[in-house]
TIMI-2910 file (N, C-alpha, C, CB; in pm, 1 decimal, decimal comma, always signed):
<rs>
+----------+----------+----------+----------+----------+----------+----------+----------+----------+----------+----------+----------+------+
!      n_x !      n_y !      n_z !     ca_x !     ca_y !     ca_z !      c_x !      c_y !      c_z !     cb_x !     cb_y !     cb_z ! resn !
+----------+----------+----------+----------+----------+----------+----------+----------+----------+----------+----------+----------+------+
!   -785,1 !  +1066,7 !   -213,5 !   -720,4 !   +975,4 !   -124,1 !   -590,6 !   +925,8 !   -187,0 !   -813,1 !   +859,0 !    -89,7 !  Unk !
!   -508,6 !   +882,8 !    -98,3 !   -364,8 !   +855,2 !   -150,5 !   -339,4 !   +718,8 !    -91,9 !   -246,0 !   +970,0 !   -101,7 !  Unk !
!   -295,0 !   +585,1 !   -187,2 !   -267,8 !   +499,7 !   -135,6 !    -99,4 !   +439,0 !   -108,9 !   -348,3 !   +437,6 !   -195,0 !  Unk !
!    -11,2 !   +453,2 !    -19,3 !   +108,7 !   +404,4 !    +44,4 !    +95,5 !   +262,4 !    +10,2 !   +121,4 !   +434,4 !   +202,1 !  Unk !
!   +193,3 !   +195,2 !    -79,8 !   +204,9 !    +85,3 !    -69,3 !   +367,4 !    +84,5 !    -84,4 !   +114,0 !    +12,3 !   -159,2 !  Unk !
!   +406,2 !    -48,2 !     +8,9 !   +533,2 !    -89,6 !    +23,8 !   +542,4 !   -225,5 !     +4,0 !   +583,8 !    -55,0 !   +141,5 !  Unk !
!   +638,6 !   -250,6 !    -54,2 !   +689,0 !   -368,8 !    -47,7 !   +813,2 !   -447,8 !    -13,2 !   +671,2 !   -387,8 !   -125,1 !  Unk !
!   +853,6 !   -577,5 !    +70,2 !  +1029,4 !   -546,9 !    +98,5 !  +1029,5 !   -697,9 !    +69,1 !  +1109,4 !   -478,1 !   +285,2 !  Unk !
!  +1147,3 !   -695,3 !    +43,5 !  +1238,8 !   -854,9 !    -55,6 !  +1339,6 !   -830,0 !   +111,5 !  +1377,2 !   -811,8 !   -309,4 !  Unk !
!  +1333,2 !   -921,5 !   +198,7 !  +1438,2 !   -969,1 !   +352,2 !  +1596,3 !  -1032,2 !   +337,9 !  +1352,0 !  -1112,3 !   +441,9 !  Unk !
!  +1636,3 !   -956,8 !   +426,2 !  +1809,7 !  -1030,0 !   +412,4 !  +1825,5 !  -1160,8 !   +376,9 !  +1894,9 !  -1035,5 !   +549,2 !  Unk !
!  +1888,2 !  -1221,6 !   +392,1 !  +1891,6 !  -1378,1 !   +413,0 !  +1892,8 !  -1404,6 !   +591,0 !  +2051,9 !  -1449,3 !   +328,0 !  Unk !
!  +1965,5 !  -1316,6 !   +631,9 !  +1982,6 !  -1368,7 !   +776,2 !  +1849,5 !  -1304,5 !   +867,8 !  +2146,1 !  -1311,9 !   +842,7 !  Unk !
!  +1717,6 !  -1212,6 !   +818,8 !  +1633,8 !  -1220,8 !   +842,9 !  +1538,4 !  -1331,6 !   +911,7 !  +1625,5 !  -1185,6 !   +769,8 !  Unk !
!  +1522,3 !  -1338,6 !  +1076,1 !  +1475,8 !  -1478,4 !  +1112,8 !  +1322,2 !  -1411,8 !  +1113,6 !  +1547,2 !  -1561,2 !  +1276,5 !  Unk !
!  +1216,6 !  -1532,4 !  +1128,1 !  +1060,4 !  -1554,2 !  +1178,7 !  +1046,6 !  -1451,3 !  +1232,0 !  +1016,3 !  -1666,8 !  +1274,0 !  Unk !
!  +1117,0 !  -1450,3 !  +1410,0 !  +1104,7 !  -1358,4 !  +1521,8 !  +1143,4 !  -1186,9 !  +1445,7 !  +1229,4 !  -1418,8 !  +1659,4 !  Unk !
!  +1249,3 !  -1146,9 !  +1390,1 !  +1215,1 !  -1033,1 !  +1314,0 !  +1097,8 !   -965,8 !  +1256,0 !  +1267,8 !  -1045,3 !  +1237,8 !  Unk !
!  +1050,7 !  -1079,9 !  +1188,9 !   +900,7 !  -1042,8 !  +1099,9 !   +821,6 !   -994,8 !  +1183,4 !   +815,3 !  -1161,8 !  +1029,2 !  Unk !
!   +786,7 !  -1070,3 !  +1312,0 !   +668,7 !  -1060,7 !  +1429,2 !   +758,2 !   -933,8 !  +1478,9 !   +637,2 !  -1219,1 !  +1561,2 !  Unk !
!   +834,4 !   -927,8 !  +1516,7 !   +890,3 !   -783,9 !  +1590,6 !   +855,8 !   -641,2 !  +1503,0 !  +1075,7 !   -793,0 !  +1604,5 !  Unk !
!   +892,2 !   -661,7 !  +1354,9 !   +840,2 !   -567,3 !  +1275,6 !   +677,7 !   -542,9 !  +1266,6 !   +892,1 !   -599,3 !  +1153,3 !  Unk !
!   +607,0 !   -672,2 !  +1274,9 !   +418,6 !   -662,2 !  +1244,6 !   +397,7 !   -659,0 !  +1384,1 !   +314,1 !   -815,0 !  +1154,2 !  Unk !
!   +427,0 !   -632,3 !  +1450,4 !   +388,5 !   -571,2 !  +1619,7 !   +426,6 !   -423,4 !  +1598,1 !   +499,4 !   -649,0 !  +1774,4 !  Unk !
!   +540,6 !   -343,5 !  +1576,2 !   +552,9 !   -247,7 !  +1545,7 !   +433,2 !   -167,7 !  +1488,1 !   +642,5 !   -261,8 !  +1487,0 !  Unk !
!   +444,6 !   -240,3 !  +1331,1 !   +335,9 !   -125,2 !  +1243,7 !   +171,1 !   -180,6 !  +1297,8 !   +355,3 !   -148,1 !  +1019,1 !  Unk !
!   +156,3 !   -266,2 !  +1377,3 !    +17,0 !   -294,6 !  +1423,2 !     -8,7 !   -191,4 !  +1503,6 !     -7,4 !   -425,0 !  +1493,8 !  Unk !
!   +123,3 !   -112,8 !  +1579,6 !    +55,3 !    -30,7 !  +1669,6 !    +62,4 !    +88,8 !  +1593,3 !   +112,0 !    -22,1 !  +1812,8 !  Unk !
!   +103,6 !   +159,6 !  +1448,0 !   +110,8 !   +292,9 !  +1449,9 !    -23,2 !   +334,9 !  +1434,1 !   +200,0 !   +346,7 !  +1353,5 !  Unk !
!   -161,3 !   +231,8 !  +1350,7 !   -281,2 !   +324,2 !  +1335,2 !   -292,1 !   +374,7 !  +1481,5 !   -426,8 !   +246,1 !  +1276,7 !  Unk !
!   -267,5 !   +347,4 !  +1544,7 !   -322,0 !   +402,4 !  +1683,0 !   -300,2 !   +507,0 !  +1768,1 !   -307,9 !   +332,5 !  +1755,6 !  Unk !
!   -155,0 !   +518,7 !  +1704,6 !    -77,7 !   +629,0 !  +1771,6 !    -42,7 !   +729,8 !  +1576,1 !   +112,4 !   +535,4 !  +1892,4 !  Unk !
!    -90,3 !   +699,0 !  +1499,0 !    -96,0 !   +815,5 !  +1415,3 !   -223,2 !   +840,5 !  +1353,3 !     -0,6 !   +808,2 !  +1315,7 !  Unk !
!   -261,6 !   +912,8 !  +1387,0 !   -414,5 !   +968,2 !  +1362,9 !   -463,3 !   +985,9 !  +1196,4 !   -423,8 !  +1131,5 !  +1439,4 !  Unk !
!   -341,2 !  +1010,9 !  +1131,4 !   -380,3 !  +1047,7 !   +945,8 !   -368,8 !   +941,3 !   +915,8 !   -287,2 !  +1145,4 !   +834,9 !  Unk !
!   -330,1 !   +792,8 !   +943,4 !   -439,1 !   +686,8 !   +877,8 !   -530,0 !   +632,3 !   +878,2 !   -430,7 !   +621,0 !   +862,0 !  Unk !
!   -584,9 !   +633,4 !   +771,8 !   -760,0 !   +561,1 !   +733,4 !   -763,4 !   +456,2 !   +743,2 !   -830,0 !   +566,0 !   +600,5 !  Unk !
!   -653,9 !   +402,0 !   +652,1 !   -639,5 !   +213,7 !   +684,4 !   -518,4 !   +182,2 !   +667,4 !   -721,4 !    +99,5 !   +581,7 !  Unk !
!   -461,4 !    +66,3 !   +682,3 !   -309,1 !    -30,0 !   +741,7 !   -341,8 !   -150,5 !   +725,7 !   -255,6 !    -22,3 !   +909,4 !  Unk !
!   -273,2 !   -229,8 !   +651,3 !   -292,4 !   -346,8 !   +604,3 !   -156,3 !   -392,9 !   +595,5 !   -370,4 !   -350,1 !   +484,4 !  Unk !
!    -67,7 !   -493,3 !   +670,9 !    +17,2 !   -552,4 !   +612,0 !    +29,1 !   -711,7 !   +624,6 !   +117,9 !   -489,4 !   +646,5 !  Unk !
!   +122,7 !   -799,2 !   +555,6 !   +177,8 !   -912,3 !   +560,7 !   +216,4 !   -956,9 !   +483,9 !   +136,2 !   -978,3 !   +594,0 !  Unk !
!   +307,0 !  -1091,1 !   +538,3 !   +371,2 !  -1211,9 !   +474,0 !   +342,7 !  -1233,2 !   +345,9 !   +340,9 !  -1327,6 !   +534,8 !  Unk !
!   +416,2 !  -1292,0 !   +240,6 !   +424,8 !  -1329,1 !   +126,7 !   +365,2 !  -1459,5 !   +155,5 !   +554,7 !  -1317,8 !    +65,7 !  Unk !
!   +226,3 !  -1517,5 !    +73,1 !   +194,4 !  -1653,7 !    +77,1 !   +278,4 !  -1704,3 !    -57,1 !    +23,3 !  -1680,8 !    +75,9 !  Unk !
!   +272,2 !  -1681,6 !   -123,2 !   +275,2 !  -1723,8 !   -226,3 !   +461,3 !  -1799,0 !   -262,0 !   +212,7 !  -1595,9 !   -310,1 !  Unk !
!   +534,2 !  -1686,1 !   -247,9 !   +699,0 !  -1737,7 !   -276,8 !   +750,4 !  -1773,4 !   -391,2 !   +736,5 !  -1849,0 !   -212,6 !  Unk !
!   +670,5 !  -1740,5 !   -489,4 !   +703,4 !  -1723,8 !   -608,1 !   +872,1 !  -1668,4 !   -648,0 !   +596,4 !  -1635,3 !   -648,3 !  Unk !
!   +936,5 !  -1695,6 !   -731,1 !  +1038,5 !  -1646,7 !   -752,3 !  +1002,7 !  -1482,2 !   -794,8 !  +1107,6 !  -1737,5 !   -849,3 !  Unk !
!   +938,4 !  -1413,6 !   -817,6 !   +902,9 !  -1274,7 !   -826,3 !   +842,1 !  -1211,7 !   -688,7 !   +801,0 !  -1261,4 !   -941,7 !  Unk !
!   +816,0 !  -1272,2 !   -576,9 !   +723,0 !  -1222,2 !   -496,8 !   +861,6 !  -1175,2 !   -412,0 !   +592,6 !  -1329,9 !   -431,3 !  Unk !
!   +779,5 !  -1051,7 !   -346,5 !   +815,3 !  -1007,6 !   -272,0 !   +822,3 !  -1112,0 !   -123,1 !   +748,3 !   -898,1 !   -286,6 !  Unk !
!   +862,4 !  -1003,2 !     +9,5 !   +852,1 !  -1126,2 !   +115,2 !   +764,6 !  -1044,9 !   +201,6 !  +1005,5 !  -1191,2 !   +196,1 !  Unk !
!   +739,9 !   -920,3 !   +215,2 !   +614,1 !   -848,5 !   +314,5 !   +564,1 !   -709,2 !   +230,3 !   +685,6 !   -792,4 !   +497,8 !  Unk !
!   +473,1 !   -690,9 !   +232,7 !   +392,7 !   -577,7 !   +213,7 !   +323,0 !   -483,1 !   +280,8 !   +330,0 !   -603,7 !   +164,8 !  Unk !
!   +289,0 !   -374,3 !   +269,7 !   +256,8 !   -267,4 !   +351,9 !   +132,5 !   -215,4 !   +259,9 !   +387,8 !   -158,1 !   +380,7 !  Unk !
!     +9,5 !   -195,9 !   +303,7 !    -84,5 !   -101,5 !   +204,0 !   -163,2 !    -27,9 !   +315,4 !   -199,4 !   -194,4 !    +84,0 !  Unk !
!   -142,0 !   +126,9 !   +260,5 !   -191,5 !   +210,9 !   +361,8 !   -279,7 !   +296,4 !   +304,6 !    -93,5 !   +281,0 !   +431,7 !  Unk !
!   -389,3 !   +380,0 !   +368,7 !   -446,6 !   +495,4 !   +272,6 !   -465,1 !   +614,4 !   +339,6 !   -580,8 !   +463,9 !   +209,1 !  Unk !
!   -446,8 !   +740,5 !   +323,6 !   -454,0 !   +884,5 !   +371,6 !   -537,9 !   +942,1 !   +320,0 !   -353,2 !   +960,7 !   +358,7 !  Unk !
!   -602,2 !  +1039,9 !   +368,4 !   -696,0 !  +1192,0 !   +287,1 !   -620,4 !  +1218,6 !   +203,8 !   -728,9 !  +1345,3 !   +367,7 !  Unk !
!   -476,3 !  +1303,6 !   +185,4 !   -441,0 !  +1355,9 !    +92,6 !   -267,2 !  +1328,1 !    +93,8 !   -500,3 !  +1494,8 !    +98,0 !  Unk !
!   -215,3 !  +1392,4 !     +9,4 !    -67,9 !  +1398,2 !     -4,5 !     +8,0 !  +1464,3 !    +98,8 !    -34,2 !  +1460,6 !   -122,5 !  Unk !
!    -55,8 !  +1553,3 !   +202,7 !     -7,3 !  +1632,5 !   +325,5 !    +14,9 !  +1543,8 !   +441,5 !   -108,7 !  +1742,4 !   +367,8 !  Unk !
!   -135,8 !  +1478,6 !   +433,1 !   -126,1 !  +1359,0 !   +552,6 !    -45,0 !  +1214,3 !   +587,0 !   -241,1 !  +1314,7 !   +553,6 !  Unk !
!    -26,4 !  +1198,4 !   +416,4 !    +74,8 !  +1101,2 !   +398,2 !   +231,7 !  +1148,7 !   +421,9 !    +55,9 !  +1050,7 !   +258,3 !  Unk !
!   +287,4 !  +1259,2 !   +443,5 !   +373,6 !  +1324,4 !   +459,1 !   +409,8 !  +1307,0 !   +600,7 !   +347,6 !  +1438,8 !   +414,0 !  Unk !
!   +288,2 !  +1370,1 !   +673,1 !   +289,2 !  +1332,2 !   +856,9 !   +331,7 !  +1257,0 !   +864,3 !   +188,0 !  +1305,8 !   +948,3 !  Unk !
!   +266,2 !  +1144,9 !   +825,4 !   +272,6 !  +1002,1 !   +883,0 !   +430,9 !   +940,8 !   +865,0 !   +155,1 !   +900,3 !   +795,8 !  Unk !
!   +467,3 !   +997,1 !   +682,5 !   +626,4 !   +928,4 !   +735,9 !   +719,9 !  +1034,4 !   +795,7 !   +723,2 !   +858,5 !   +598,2 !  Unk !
!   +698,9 !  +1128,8 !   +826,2 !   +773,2 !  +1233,5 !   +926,5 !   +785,9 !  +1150,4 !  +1019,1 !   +703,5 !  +1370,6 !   +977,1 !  Unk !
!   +645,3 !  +1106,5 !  +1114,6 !   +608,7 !  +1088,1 !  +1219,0 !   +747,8 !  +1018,3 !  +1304,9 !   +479,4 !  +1012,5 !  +1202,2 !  Unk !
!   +763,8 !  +1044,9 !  +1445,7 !   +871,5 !   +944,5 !  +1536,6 !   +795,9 !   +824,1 !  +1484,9 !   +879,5 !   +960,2 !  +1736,0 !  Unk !
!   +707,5 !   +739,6 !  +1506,8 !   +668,6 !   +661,5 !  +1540,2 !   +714,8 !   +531,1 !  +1429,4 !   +545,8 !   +703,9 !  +1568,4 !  Unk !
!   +684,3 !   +651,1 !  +1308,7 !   +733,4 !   +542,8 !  +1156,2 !   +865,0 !   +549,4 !  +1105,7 !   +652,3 !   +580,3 !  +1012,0 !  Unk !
!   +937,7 !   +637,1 !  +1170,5 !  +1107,1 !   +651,5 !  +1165,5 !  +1154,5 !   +537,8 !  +1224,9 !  +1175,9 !   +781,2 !  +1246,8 !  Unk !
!  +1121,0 !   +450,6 !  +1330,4 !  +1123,5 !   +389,5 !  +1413,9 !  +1132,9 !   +271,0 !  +1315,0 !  +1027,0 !   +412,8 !  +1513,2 !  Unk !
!  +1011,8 !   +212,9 !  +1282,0 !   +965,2 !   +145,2 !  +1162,8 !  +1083,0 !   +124,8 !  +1048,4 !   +844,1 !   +230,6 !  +1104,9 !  Unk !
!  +1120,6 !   +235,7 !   +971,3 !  +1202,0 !   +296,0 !   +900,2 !  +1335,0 !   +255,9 !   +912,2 !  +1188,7 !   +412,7 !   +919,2 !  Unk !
!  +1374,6 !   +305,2 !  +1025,7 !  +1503,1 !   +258,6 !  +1093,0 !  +1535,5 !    +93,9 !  +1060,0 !  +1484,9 !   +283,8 !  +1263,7 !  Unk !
!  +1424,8 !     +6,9 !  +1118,8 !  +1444,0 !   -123,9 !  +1156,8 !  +1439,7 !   -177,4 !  +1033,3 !  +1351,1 !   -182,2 !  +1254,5 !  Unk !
!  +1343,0 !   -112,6 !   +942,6 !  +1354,9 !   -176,8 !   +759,4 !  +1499,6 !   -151,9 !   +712,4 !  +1239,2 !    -75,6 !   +624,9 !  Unk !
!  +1587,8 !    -83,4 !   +752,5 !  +1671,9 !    -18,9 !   +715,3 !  +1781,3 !   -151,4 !   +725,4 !  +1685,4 !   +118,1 !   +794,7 !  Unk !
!  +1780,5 !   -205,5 !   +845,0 !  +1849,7 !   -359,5 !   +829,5 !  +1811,3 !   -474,5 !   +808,1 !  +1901,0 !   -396,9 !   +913,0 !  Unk !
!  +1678,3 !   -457,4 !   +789,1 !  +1590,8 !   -658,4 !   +772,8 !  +1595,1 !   -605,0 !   +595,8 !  +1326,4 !   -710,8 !   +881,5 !  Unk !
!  +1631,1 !   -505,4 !   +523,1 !  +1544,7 !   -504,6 !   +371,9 !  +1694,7 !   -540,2 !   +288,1 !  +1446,2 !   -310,5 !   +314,2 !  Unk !
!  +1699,6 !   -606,4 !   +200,7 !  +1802,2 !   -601,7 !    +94,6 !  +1736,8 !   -507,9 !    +14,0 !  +1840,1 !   -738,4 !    +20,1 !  Unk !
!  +1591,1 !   -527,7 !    -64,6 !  +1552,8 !   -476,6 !   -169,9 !  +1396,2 !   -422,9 !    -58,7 !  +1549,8 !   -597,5 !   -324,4 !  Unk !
!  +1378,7 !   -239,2 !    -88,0 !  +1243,5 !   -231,6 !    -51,1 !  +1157,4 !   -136,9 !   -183,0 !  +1239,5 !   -155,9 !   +112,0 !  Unk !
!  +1072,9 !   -142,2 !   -228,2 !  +1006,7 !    -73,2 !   -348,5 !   +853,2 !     -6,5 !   -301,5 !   +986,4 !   -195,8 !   -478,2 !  Unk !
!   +845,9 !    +95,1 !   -334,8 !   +767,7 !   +171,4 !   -287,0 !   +617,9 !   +228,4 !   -359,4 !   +852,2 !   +258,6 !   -261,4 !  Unk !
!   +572,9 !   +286,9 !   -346,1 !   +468,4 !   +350,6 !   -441,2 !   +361,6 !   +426,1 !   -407,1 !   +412,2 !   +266,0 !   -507,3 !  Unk !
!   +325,3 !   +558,2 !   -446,9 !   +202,1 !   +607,0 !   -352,6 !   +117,0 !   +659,9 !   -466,3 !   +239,5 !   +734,7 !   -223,8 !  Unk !
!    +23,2 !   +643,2 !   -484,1 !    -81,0 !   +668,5 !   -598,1 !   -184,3 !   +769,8 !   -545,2 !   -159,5 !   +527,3 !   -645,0 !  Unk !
!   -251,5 !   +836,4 !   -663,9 !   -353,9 !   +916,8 !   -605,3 !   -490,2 !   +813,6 !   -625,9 !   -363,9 !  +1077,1 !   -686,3 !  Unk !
!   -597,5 !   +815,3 !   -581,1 !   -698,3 !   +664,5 !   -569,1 !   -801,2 !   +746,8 !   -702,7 !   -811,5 !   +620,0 !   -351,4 !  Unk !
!   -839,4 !   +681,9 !   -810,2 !   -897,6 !   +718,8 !   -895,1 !  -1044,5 !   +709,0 !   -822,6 !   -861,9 !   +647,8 !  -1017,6 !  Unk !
!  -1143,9 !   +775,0 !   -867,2 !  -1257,6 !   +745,9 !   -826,4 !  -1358,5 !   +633,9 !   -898,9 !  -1306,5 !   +861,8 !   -821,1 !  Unk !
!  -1429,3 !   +576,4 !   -840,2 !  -1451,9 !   +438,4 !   -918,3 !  -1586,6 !   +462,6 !   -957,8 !  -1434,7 !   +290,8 !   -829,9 !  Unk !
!  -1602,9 !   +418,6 !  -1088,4 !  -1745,6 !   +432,8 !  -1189,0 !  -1813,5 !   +309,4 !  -1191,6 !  -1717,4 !   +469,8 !  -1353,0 !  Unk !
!  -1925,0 !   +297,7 !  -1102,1 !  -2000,3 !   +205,4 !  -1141,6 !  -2076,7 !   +211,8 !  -1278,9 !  -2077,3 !   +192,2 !  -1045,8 !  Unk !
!  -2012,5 !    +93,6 !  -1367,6 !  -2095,8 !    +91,6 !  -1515,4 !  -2269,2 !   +111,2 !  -1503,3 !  -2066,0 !    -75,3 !  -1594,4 !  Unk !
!  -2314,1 !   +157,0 !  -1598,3 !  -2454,7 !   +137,5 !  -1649,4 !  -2481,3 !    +47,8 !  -1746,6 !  -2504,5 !   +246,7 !  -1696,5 !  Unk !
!  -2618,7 !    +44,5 !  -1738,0 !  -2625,2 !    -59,5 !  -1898,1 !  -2599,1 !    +18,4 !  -1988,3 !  -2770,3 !   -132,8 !  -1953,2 !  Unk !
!  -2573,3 !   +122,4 !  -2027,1 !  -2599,3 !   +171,5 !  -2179,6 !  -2397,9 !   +178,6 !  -2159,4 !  -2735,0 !   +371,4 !  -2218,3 !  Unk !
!  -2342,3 !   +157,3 !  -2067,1 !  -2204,8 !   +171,8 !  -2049,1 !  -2157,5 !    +51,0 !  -2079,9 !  -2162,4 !   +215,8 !  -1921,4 !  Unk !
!  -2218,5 !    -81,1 !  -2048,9 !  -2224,8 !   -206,5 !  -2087,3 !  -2237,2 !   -251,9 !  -2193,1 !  -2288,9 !   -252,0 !  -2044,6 !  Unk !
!  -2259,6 !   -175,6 !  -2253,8 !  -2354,8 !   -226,8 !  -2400,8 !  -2378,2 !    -93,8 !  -2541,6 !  -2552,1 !   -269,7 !  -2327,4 !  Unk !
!  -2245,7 !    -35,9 !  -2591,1 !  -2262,5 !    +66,2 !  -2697,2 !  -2306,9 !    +58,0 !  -2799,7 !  -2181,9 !   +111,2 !  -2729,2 !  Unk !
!  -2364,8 !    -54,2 !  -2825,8 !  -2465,3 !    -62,6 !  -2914,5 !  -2645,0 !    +58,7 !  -2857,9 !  -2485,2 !   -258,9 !  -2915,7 !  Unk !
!  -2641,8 !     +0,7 !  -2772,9 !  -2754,6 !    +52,7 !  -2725,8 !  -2723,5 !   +240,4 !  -2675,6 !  -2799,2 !    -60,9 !  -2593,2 !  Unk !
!  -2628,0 !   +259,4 !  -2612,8 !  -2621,9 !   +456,0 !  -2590,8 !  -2556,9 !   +514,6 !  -2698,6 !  -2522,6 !   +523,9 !  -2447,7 !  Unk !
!  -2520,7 !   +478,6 !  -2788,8 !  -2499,1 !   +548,0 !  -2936,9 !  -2502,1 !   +484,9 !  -3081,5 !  -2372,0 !   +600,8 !  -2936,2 !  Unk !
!  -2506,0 !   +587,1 !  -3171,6 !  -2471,5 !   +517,9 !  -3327,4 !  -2331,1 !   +523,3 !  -3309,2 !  -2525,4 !   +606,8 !  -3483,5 !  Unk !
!  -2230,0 !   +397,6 !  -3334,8 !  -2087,0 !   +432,6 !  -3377,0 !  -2056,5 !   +487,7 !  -3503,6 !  -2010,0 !   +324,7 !  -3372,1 !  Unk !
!  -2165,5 !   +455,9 !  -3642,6 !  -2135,2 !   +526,0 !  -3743,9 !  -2197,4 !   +669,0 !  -3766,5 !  -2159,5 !   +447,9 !  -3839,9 !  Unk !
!  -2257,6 !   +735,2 !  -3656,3 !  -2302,7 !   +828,4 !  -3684,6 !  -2173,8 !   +954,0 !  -3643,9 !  -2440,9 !   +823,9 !  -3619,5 !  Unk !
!  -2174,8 !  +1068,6 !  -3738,5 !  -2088,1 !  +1192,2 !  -3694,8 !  -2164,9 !  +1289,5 !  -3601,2 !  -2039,9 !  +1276,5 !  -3825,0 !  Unk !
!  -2058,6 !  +1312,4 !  -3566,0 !  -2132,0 !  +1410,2 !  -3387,2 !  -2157,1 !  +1529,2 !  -3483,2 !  -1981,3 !  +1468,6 !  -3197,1 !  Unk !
+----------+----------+----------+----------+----------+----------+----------+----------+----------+----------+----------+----------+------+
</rs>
């Protein structure tokens, strides 16, 4: 699985009504693009002098499908409109590691090996 994450830092002259015009937009692409699994975005709570001001986190099957999707008309569209609300936008797409639930003997190496012993 491949996770799409975006992030965008807004003009100054960026108003409220922009934001909602943009999160109406990407609310509708799961619907009309079939290769996403999930879509998650919003607002910056926080406002930290490091924070960003909106975020995007998306996830695909693979690196092909994530490809569609920003081909797609639908996210050009999207694309386009970031293209004048973004001063700063930063991007990132990761491959999703698979996740290991610990054991006890994974918890605790005292107990699944000698550390001073040679293999």
């Amino acid at each position: 699985m491949i996770t799409h994450v975006v992030m965008m830092k807004f003009k100054p002259e960026v108003t409220p009504e922009d934001i909602d015009d943009l999160s109406a937009l990407l609310e509708g692409l799961p619907d009309r693009i079939d290769e996403i699994q999930s879509y998650d975005f919003g607002r910056d709570i926080v406002r930290s002098d490091r924070s960003y001001d909106f975020a995007l986190v998306s996830v695909f099957a693979n690196l092909d499908t994530l490809k569609h999707y920003q081909a797609h008309p639908d996210h050009q569209v999207v694309v386009k409109k970031l293209g004048g609300m973004c001063a700063h936008l930063a991007a990132v797409d990761y491959e999703n590691a698979p996740y290991h639930q610990p054991s006890d003997a994974d918890s605790d190496p005292w107990k699944s090996r000698n550390l001073f012993q040679r293999p």
